[in-house]
ZANU-710768 format. One line per 3 residues: number of its first residue (from 0); their letters; for each residue x, y, z of C-alpha. Coordinates in steps of 0.1 Angstrom, whole numbers, plus 5000, padded with zeros to 4 digits. Each point is the difference from the previous one (the first is absolute). Layout:
N
NUM = A = X/Y/Z | ...
***
This chain:
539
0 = XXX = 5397/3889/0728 | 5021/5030/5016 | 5003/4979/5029
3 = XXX = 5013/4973/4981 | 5025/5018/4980 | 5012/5013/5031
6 = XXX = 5005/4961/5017 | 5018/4994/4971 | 5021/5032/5001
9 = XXX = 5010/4995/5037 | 5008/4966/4994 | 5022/5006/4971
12 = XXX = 5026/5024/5022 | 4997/4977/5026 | 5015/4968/4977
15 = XXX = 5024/5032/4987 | 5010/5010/5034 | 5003/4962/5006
18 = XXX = 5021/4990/4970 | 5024/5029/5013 | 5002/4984/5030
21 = XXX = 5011/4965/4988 | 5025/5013/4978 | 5019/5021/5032
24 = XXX = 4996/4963/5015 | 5020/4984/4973 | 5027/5027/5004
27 = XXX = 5004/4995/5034 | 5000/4962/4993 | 5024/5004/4977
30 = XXX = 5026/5015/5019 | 4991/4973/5025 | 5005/4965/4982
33 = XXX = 5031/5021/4979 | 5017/5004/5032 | 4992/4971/5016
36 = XXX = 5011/4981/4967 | 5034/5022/5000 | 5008/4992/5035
39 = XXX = 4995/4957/4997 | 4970/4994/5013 | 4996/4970/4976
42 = XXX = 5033/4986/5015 | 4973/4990/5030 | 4990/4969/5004
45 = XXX = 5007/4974/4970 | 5010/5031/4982 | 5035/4997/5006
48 = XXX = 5006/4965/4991 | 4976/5007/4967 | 5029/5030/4995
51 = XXX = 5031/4977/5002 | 4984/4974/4979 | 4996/5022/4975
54 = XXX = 5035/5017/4991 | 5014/4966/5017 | 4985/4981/4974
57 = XXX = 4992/5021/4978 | 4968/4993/4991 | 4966/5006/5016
60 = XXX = 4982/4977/5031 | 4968/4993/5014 | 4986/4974/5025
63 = XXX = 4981/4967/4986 | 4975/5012/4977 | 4999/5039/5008
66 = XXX = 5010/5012/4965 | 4990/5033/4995 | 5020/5010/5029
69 = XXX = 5030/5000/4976 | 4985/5033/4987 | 5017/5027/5021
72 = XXX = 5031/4976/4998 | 5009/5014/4964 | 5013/5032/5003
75 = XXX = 5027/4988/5027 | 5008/4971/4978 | 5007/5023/4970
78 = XXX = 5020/5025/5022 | 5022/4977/5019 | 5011/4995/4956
81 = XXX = 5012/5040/5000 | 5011/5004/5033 | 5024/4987/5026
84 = XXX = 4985/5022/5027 | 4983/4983/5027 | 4982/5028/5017
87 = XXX = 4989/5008/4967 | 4983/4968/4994 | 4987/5002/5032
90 = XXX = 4984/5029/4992 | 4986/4986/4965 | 4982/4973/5019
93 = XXX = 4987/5015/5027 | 4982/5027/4978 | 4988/4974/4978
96 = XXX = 4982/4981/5024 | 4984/5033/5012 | 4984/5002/4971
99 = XXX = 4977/4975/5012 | 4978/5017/5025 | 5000/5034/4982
102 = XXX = 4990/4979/4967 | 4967/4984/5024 | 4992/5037/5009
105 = XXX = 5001/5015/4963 | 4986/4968/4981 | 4971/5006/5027
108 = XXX = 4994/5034/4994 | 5003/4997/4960 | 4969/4973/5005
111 = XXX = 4978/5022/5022 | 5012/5039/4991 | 4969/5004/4972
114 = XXX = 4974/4981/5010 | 5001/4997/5042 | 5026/5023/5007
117 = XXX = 4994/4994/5046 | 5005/4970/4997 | 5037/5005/4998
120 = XXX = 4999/5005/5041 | 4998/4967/5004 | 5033/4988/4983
123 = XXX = 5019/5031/5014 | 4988/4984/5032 | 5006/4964/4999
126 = XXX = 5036/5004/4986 | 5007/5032/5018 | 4994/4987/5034
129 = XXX = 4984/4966/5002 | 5030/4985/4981 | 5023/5018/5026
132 = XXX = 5025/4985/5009 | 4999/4968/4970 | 5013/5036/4979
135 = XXX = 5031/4999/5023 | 5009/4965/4977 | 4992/5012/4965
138 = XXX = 5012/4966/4985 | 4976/4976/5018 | 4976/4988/4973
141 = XXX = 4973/4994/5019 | 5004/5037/5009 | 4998/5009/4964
144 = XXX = 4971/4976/4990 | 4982/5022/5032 | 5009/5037/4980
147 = XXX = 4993/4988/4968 | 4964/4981/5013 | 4986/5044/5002
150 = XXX = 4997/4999/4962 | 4986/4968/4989 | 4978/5007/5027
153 = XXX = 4986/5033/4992 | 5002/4990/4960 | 4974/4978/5008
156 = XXX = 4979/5021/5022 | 5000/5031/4973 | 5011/4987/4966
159 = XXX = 5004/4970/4981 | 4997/5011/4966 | 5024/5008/4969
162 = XXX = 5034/5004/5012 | 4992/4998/5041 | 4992/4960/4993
165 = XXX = 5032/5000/4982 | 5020/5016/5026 | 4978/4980/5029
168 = XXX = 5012/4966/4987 | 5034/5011/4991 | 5004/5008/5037
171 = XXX = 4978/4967/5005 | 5032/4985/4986 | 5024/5017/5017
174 = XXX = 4989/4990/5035 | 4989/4963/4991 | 5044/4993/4993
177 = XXX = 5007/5019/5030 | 4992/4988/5033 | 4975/4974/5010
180 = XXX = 4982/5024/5022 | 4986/5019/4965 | 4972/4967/5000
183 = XXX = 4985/5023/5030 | 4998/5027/4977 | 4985/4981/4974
186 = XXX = 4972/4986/5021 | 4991/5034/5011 | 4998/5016/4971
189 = XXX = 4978/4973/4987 | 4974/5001/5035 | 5002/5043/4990
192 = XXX = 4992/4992/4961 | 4971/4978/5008 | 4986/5025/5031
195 = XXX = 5006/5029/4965 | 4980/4981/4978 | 4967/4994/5025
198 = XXX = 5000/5040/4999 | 5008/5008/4963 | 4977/4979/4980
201 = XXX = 5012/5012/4971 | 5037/4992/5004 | 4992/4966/5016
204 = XXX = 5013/4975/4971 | 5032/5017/5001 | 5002/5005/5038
207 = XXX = 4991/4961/4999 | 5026/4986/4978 | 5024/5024/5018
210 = XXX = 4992/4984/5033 | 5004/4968/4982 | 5033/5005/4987
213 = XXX = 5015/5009/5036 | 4983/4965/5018 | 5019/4983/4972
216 = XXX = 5031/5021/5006 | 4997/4995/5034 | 5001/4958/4997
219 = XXX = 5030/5008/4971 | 5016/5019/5027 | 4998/4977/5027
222 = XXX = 5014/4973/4976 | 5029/5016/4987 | 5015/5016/5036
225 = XXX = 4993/4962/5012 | 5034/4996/5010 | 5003/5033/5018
228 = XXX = 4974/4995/5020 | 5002/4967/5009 | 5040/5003/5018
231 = XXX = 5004/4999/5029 | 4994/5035/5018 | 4988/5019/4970
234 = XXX = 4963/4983/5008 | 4973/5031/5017 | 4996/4983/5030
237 = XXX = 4983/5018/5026 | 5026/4997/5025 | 5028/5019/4979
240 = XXX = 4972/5025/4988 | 4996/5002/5038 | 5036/5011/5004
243 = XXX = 5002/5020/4967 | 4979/5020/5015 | 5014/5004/5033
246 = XXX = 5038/5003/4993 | 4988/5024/4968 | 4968/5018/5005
249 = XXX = 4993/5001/5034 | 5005/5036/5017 | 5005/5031/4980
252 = XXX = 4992/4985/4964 | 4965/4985/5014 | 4995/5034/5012
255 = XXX = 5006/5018/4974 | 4979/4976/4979 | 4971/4998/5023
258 = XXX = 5000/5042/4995 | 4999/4999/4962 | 4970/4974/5001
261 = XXX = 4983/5020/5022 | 5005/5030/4974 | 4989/4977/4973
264 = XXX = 4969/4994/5023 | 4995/5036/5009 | 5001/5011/4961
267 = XXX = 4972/4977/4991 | 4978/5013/5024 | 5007/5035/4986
270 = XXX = 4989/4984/4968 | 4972/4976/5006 | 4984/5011/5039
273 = XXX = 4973/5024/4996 | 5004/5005/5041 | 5034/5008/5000
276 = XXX = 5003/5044/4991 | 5026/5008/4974 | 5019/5033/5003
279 = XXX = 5032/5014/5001 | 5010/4981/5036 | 4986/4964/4991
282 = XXX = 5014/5001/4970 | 5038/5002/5019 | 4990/4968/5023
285 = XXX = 5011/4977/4972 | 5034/5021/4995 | 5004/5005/5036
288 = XXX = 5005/4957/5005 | 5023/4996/4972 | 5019/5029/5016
291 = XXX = 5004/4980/5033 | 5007/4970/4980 | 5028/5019/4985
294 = XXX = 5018/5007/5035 | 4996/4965/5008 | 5018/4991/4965
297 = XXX = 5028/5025/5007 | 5006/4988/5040 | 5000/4965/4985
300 = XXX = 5024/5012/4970 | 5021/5015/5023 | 5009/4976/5024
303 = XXX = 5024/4968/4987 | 4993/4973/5030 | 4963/5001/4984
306 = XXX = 5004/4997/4966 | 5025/4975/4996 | 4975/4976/5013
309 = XXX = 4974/5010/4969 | 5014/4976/4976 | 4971/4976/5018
312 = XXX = 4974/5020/4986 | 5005/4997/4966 | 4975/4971/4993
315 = XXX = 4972/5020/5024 | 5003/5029/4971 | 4974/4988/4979
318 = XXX = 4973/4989/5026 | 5007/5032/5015 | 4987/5021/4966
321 = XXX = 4971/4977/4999 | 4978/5023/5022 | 5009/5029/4981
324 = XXX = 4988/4981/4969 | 4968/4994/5018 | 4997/5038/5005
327 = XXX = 5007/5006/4966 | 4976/4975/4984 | 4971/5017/5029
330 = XXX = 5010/5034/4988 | 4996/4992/4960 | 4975/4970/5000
333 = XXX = 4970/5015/5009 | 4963/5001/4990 | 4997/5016/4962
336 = XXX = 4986/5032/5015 | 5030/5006/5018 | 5028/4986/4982
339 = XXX = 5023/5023/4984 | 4987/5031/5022 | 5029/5014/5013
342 = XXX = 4992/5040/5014 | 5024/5028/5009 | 5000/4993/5036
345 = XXX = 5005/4962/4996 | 5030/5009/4976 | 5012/5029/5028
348 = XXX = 5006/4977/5024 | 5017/4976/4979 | 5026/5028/4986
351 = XXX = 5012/5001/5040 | 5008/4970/5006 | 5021/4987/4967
354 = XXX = 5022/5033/5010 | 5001/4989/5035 | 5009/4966/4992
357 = XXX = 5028/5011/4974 | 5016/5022/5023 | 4999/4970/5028
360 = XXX = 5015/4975/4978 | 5026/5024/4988 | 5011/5007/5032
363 = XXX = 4997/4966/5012 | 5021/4984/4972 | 5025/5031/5001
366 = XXX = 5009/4992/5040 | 4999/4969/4989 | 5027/4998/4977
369 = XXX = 5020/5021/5019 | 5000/4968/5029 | 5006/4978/4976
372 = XXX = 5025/5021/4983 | 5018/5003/5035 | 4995/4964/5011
375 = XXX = 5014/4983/4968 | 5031/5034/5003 | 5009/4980/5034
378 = XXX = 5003/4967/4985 | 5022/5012/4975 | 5022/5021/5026
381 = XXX = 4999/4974/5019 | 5015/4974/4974 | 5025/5025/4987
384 = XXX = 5016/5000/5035 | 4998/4962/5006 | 5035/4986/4991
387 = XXX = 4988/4960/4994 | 4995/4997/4965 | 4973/4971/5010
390 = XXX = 4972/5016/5018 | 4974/4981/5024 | 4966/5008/4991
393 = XXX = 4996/5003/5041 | 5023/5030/4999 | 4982/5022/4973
396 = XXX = 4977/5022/5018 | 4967/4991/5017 | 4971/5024/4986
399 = XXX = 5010/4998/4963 | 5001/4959/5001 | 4967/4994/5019
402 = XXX = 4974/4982/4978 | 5019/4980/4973 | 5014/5038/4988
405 = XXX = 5028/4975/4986 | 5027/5012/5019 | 5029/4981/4980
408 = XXX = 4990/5014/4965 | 4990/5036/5013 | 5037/5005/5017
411 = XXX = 5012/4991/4964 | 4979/5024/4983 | 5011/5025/5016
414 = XXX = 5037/4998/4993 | 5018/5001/4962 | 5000/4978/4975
417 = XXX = 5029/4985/5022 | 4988/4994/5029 | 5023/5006/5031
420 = XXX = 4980/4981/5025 | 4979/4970/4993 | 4976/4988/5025
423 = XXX = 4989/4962/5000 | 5016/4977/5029 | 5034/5002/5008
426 = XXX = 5004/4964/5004 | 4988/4999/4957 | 5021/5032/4990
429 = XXX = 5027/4989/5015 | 4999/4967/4986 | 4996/5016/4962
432 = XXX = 5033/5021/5007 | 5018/4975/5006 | 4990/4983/4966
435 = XXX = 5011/5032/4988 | 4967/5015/4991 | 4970/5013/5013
438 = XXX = 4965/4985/4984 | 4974/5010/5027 | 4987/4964/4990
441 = XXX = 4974/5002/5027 | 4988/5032/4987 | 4992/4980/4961
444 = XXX = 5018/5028/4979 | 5030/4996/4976 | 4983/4990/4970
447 = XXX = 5026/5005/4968 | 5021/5017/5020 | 4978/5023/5016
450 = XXX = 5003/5043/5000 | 5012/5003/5036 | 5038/4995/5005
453 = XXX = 4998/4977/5033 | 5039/4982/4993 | 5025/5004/5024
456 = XXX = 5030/4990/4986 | 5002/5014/4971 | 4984/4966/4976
459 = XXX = 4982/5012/4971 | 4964/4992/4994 | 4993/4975/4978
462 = XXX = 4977/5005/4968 | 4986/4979/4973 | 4996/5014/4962
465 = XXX = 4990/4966/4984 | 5008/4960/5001 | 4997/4973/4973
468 = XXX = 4989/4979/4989 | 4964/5008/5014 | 4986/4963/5006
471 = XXX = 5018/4966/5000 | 4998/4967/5024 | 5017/4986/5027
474 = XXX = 5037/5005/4992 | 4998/5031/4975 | 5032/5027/5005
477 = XXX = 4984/5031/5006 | 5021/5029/4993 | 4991/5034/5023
480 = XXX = 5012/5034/4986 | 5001/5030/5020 | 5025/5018/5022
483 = XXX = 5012/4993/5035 | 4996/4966/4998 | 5035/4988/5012
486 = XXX = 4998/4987/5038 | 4967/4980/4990 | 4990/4973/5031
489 = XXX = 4967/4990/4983 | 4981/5000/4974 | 4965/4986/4998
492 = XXX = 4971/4990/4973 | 4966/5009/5023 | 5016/4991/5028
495 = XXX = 5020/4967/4994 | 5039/5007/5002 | 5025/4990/4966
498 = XXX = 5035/4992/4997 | 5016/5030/4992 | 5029/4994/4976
501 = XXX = 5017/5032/4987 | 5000/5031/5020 | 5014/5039/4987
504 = XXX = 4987/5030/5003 | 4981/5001/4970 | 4987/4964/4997
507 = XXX = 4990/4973/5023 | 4997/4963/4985 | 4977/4975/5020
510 = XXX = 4983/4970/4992 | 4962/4993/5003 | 4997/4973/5027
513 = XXX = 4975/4976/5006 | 4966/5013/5016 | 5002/5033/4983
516 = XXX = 4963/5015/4990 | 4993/5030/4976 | 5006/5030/5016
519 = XXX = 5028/5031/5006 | 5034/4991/5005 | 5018/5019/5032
522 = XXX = 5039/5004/5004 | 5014/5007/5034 | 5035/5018/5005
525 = XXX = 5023/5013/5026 | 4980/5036/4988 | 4965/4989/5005
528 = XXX = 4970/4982/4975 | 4988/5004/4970 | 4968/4984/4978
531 = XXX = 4999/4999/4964 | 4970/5019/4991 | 4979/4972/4977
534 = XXX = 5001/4960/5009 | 5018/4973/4990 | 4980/4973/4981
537 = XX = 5006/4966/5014 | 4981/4974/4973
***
């Protein structure tokens, strides 16, 4: 009994000396996604256009069905209504969206910290490292849907009862509107439920109807991102995954993520080998591979011609956790005897490595911003001394523009509100000046006048307060209020143009014509576009 008492003792410092550790890990990952967040990282990849769209049109966007992604669009939407500053809104949505990954890594350790307090390694790892470098583009879903997969998964390997159900389906929720890749996550969690419920007969009615509930989210899911997955280059075939991996994760990320599986390998035969001696030395193997996975992060961090490639490799993300899940569901998921046996040693060597990986990461995502800090610094230098107000896309930089970075919108987010330089085609700008205003048609922005000043000669934008009457047929006056509307070339009901018949500044006049269908009404000026914000009933 002694004995015992001791066991328990020894195990009880260890899961202190453990929980210690994790919480220096979400420090240093603090100060890591805060200053990567601070210094645009979520301007990468579709990040910038998401940006523009959102003061441009002041209101929030997402891609066919991916909903939830609208999430970390809020705050930026609510400050670009208190502040003019663009830097400043810069700022507000590239911290949001590095909420994200620090929100997978705290959800993750909420689930486990009480009842399976090691099994946290296994998230620290898989978004730590094996998501390097889809954390270099913190606003691709499918990114997200890969972070946020750690705790669904490990609510389902420890918990499902009272509020952890709750808060499993919730985030159920969340990942089944966000990308289509969260069907993957679905089916896993379902094969790890049903594998749970052969070993704990007395959960298995649960752990059955659990499973049950992610096939049928899985078909739901497959049903409703339809669309998305069916166009034309969005499809998983093997050729792009092919070249995702090799224009992505080939080289130092592999690397570094071949290391930390190996660690994950080494740290369950601390646990489970009876061959293998544990002592102060093997307990550092584990550590000792995340810490040379963490010089290859911070080489790869460091260096701009590899990184800007990475963009590739954010659809690999999730396949690449998927090992670590296996290690995880191995490491919990064992015979009765064993599961839930977690000893001082095995908890020792897990302490090492969380710190390990949190210093890594920091570093990594520290050098990191610094590049892109430096790189995006160029392009605005760069534009600031250009003296063509239109811009070529050609001409803006090389390393900052690789990899559908969205050159064109990026250049404008990093100038004012007023843009001095505008890159689309010359032949296009140069063509809008001469109408006497610039649109950036080709770019789909303007909508009721839009929040960036992009006019050239000095033509207000136009903006619509309300019209009446708000249905009629074929022939009906329709009578636009607003300001800005003098200089009108075209008004149109969903698309169909009308005979305009009174034009001021206040008030346009125009007449339904024949072929109109219910929908918004658009006005057209010398200043720019504007929509009426509810439709137009045509009987």
């Amino acid at each position: 009994m002694g004995q015992a008492q001791s066991e328990s003792s020894s195990a009880l410092d260890g899961a202190r000396g453990l929980g210690r550790s994790i919480w220096v890990f979400f420090v240093l990952v603090a100060v890591a996604f805060a200053v990567m967040g601070w210094f645009g990282a979520s301007l990468t990849f579709d990040g910038s256009k998401y940006f523009l769209k959102v003061v441009e049109e002041r209101q929030t966007f997402h891609y066919f069905a991916r909903t939830t992604g609208q999430t970390f669009q809020y705050p930026t939407l609510w400050a670009s209504s208190h502040t003019s500053s663009v830097p400043l809104l810069r700022h507000v949505f590239g911290l949001s969206y590095a909420v994200a990954p620090f929100g997978a890594l705290l959800a993750s350790w909420l689930v486990v910290r009480r009842r399976a307090p090691g099994l946290m390694v296994w998230p620290v790892l898989g978004i730590g490292i094996a998501a390097l470098p889809g954390l270099l583009f913190p606003v691709s879903e499918s990114v997200i849907v890969a972070e946020w997969a750690w705790p669904l998964v490990l609510v389902t390997l420890v918990a499902l009862d009272g509020f952890s159900l709750v808060a499993g389906a919730g985030i159920a929720a969340f990942l089944f509107f966000l990308h289509p890749q969260s069907l993957f996550v679905f089916l896993a969690v379902a094969v790890i439920s049903t594998i749970r419920a052969r070993l704990e007969p007395a959960l298995r009615r649960r752990l059955i109807a659990w499973a049950s509930v992610m096939l049928v989210a899985t078909v739901l899911a497959y049903v409703w991102h339809y669309t998305d997955i069916s166009k034309p280059g969005h499809s998983l075939s093997p050729t792009r995954i092919l070249n995702e991996f090799s224009n992505g994760e080939l080289g130092l990320p592999f690397l570094a993520y071949f290391l930390a599986f190996c660690a994950g390998l080494a740290l369950l035969a601390l646990r489970h080998s009876p061959m293998l001696p544990v002592n102060r030395w093997t307990r550092l193997i584990p550590a000792a591979l995340v810490a040379l996975a963490g010089i290859c992060m911070v080489v790869y961090a460091s260096n701009a011609s590899l990184w800007t490639r990475a963009a590739d490799a954010r659809d690999l993300v999730i396949f690449l956790e998927l090992p670590f899940v296996i290690l995880a569901v191995l490491d919990q998921l064992r015979p009765a005897s064993e599961v839930g046996v977690e000893t001082e040693p095995d908890l020792d060597a897990r302490g090492p490595i969380v710190i390990v990986t949190g210093i890594a990461l920091c570093i990594s995502l520290v050098v990191w911003s610094a590049g892109w800090s430096s790189e995006t610094g160029a392009l605005a230098r760069q534009l600031a001394a250009t003296h063509t107000y239109c811009v070529a896309p050609s001409a803006v930089g090389q390393k900052v523009t690789a990899d559908s970075l969205y050159k064109e919108e990026l250049a404008i987010d990093l100038q004012t509100r007023t843009p001095a330089h505008i890159v689309i085609p010359p032949a296009g700008c140069l063509a809008l000046r001469r109408r006497g205003v610039l649109t950036l048609v080709q770019l789909h922005f303007r909508v009721n006048g839009g929040w960036f000043h992009f006019a050239s000669s000095g033509f207000a934008f136009p903006a619509i307060t309300s019209f009446s009457p708000t249905s009629g047929p074929v022939g009906t006056v329709v009578t636009i209020t607003g300001s800005h509307l003098d200089n009108a070339t075209k008004v149109s009901f969903h698309g169909v143009s009308g005979t305009i018949t009174k034009n001021t500044t206040t008030t346009i006049k125009v007449m339904e014509p024949a072929g109109a269908t219910t929908g918004k009404i658009k006005v057209v000026t010398a200043g720019g576009k504007a929509r009426t914000t509810t439709v137009f009933t045509v009987p």
